[in-house]
N, CA, C and O atoms as a GROMACS GRO file, in nm:
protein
  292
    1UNK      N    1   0.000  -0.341   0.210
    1UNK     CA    2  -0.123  -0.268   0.193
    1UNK      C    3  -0.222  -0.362   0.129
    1UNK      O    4  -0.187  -0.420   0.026
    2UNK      N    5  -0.333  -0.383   0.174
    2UNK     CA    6  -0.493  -0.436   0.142
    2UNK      C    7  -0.556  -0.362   0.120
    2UNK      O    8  -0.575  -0.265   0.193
    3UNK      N    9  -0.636  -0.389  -0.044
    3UNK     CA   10  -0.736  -0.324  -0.068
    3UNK      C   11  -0.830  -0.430  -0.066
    3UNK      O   12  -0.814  -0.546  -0.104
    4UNK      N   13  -0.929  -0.375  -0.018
    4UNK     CA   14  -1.082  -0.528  -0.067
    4UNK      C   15  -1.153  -0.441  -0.127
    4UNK      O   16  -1.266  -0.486  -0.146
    5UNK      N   17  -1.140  -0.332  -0.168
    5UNK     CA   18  -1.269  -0.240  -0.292
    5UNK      C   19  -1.386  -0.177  -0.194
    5UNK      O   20  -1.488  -0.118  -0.232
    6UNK      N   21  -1.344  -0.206  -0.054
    6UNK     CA   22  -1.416  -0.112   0.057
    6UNK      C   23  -1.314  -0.002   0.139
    6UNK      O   24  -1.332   0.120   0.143
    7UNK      N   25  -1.203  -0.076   0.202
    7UNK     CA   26  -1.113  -0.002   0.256
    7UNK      C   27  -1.004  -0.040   0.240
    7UNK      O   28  -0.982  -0.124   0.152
    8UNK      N   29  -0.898   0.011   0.323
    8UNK     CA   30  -0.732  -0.002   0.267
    8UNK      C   31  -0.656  -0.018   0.405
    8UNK      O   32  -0.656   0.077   0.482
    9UNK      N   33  -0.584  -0.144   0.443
    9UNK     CA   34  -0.513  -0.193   0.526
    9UNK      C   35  -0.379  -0.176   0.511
    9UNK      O   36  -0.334  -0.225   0.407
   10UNK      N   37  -0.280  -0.108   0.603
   10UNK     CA   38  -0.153  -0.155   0.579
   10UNK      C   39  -0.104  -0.219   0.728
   10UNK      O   40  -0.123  -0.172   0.840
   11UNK      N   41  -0.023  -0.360   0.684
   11UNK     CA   42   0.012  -0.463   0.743
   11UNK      C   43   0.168  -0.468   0.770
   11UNK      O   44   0.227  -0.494   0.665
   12UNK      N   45   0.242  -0.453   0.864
   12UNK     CA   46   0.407  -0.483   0.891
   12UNK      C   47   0.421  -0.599   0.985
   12UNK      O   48   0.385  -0.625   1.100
   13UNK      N   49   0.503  -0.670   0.869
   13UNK     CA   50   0.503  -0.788   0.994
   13UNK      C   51   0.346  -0.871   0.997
   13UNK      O   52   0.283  -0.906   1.097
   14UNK      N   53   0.316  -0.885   0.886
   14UNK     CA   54   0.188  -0.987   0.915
   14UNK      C   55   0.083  -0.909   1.064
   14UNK      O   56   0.015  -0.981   1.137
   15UNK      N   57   0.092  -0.770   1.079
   15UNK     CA   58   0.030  -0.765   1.180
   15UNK      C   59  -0.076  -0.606   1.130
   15UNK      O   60   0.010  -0.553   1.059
   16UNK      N   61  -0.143  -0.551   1.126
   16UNK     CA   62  -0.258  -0.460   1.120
   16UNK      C   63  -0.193  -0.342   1.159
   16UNK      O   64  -0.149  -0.359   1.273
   17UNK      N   65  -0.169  -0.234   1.118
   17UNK     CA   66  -0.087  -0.100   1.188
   17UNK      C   67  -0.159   0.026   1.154
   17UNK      O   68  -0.173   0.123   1.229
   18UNK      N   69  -0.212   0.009   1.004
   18UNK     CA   70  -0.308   0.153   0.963
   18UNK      C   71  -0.444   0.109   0.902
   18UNK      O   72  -0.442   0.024   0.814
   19UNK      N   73  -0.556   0.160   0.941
   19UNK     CA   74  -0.652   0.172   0.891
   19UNK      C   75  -0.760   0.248   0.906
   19UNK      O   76  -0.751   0.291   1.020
   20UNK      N   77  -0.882   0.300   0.844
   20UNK     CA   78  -0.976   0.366   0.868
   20UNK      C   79  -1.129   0.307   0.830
   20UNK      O   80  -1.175   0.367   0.733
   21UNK      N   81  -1.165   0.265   0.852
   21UNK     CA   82  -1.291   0.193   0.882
   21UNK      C   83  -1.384   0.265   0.788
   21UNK      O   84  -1.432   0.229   0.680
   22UNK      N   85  -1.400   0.398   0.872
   22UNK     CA   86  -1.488   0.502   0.817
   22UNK      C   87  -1.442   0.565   0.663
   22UNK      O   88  -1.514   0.635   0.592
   23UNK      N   89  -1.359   0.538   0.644
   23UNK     CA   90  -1.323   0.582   0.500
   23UNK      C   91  -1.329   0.505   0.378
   23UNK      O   92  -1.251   0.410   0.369
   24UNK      N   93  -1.412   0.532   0.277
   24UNK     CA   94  -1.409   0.412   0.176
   24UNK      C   95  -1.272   0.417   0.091
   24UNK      O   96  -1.209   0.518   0.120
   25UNK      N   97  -1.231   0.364   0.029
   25UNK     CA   98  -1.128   0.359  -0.035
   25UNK      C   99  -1.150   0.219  -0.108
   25UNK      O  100  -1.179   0.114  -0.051
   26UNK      N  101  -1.126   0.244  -0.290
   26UNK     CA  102  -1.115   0.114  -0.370
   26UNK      C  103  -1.011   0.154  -0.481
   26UNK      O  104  -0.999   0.233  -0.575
   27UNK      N  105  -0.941   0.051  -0.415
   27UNK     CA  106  -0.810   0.047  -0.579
   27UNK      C  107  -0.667   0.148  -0.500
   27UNK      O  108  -0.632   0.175  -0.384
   28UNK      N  109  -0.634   0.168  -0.592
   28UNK     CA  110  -0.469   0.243  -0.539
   28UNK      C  111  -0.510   0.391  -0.634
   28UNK      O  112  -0.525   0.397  -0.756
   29UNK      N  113  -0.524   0.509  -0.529
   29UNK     CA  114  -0.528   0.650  -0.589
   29UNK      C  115  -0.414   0.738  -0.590
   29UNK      O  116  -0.345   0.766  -0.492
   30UNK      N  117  -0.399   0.776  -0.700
   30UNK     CA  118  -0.282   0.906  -0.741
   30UNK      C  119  -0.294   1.066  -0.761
   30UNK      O  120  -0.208   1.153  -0.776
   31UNK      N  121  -0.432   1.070  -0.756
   31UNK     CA  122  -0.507   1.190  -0.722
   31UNK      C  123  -0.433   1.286  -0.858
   31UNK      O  124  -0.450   1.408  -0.863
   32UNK      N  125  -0.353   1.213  -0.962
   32UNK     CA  126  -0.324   1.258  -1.103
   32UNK      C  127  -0.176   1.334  -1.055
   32UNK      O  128  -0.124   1.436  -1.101
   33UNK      N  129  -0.125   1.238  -0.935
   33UNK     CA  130   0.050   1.266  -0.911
   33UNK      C  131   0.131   1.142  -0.956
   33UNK      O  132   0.062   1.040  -0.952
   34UNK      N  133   0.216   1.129  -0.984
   34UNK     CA  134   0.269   1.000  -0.984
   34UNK      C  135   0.214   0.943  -0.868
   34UNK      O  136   0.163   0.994  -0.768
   35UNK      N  137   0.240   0.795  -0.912
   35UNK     CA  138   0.210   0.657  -0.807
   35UNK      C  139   0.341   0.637  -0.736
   35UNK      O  140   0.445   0.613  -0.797
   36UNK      N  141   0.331   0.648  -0.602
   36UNK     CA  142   0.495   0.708  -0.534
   36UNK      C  143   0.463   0.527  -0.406
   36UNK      O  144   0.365   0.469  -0.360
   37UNK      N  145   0.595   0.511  -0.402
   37UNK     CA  146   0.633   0.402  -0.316
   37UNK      C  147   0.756   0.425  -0.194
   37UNK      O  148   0.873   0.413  -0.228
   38UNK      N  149   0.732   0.447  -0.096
   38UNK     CA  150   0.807   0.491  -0.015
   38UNK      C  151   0.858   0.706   0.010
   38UNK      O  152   0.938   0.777   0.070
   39UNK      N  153   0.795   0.712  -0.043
   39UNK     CA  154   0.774   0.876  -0.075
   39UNK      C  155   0.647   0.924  -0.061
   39UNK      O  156   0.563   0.840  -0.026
   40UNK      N  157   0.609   1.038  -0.078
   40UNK     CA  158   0.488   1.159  -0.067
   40UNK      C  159   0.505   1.293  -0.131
   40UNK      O  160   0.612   1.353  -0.129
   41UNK      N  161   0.372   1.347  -0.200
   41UNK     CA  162   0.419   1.462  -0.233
   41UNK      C  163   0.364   1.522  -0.104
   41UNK      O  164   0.287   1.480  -0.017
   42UNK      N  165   0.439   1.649  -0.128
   42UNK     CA  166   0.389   1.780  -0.022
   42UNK      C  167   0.367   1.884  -0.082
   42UNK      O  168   0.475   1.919  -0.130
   43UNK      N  169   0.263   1.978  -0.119
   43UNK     CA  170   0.293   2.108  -0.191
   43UNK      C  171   0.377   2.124  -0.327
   43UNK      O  172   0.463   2.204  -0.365
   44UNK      N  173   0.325   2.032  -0.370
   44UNK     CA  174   0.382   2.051  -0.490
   44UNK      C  175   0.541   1.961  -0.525
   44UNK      O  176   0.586   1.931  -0.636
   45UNK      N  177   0.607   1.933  -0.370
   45UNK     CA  178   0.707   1.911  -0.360
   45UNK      C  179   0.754   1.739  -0.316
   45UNK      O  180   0.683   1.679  -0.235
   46UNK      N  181   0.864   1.677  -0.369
   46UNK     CA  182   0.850   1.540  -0.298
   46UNK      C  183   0.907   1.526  -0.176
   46UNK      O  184   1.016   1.581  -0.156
   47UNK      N  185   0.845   1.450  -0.074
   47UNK     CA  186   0.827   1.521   0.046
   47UNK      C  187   0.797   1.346   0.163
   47UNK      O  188   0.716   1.256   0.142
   48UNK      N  189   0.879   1.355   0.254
   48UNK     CA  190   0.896   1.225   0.326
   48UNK      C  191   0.956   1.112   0.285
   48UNK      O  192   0.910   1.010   0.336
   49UNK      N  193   1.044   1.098   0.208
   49UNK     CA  194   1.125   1.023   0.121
   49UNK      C  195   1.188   0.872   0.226
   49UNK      O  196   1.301   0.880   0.275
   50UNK      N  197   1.124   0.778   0.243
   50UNK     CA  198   1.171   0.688   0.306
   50UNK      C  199   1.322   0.630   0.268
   50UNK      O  200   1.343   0.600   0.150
   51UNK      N  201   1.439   0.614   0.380
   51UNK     CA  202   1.558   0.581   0.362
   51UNK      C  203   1.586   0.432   0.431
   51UNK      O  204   1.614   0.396   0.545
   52UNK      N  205   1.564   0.360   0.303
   52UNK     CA  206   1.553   0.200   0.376
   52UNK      C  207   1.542   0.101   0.245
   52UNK      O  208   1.561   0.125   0.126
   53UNK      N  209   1.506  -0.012   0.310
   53UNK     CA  210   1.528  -0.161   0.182
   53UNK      C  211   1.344  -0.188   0.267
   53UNK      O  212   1.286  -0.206   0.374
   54UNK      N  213   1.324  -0.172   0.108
   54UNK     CA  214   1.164  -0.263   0.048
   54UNK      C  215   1.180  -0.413   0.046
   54UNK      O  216   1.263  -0.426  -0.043
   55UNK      N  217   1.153  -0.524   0.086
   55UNK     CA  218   1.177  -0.610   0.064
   55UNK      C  219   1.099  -0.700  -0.062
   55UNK      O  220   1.161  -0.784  -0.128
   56UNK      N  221   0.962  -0.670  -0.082
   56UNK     CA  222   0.901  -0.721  -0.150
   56UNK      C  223   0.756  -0.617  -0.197
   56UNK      O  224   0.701  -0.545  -0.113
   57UNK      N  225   0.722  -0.624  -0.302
   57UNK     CA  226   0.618  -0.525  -0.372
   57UNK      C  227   0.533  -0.634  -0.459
   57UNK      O  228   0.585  -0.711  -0.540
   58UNK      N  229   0.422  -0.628  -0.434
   58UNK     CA  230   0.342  -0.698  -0.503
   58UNK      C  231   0.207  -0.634  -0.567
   58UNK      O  232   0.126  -0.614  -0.476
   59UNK      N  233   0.172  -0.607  -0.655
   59UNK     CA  234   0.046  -0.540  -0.685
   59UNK      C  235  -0.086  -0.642  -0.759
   59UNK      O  236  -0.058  -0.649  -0.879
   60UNK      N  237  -0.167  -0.692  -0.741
   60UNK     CA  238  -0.252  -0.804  -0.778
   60UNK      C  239  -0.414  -0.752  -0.752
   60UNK      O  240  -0.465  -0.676  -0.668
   61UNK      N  241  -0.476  -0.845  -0.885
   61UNK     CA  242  -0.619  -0.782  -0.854
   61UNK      C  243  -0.692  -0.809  -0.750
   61UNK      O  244  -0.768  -0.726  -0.701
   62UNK      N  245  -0.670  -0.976  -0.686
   62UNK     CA  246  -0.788  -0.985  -0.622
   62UNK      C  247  -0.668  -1.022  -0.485
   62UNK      O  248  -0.545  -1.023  -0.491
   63UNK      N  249  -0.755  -1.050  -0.372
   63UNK     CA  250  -0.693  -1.102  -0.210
   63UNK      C  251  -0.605  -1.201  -0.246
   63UNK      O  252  -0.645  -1.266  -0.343
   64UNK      N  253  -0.488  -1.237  -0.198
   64UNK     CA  254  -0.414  -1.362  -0.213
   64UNK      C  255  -0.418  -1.449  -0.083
   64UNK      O  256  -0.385  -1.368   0.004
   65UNK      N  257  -0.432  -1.528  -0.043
   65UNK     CA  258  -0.366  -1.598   0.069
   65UNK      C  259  -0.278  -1.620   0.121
   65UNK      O  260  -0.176  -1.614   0.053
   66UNK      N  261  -0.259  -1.666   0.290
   66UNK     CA  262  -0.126  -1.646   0.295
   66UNK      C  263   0.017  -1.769   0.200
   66UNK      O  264   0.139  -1.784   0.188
   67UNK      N  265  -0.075  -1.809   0.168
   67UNK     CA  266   0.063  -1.948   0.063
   67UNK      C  267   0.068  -1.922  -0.046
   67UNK      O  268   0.152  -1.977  -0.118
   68UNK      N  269  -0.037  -1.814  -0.103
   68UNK     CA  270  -0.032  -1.771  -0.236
   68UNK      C  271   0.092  -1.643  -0.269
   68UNK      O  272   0.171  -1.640  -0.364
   69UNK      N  273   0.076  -1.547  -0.163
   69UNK     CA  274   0.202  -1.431  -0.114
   69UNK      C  275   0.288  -1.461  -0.062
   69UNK      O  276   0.383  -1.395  -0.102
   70UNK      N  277   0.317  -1.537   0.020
   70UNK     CA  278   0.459  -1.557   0.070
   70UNK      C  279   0.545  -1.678  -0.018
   70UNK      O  280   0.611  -1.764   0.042
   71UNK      N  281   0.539  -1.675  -0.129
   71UNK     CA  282   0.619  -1.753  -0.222
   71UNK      C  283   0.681  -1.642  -0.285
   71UNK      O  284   0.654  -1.522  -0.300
   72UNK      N  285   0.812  -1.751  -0.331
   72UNK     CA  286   0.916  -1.650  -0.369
   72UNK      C  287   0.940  -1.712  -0.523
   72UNK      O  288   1.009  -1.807  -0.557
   73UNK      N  289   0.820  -1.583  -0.640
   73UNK     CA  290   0.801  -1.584  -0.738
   73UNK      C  291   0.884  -1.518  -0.836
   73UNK      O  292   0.854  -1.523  -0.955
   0.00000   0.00000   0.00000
C-alpha cells in the first residue's frame, strides 16, 4: 500500500491492483476501530479475516525507492 498524502495504492507483486483516483485519501485511517492488517470490521464485527503468510510490513513517512524497500532490514 502507497500513500503520497493524495491517494492510496495497493501494489502485489511490484504491480498496481487497487486504486481510486477520485478519492482523496492521506495517511492510514481507522475511522476510531483498531488499525487491522489482513482483517476488516463488519458491523460491529471482525469480518474477512485473511488466512495466509504476510511476508513483509513496512510503515514509513515519506516514498521509499525501489533499493531503499527491498532490503532486508
Amino acid at each position: 500500500m502507497v500513500n503520497d498524502g493524495r491517494r492510496t495504492i495497493m501494489y502485489v507483486n511490484s504491480s498496481p491492483v487497487v486504486d481510486n483516483p477520485s478519492t482523496f485519501s492521506a495517511g492510514i485511517a481507522s475511522l476510531g476501530l483498531p488499525w487491522l492488517l489482513g482483517a476488516d470490521f463488519y458491523a460491529g464485527n471482525l469480518d474477512q479475516v485473511f488466512h495466509g503468510w504476510i511476508g513483509d510490513v513496512r510503515i514509513v513517512n515519506r516514498p521509499l525507492s525501489v533499493s531503499q524497500f527491498m532490503t532486508a532490514k
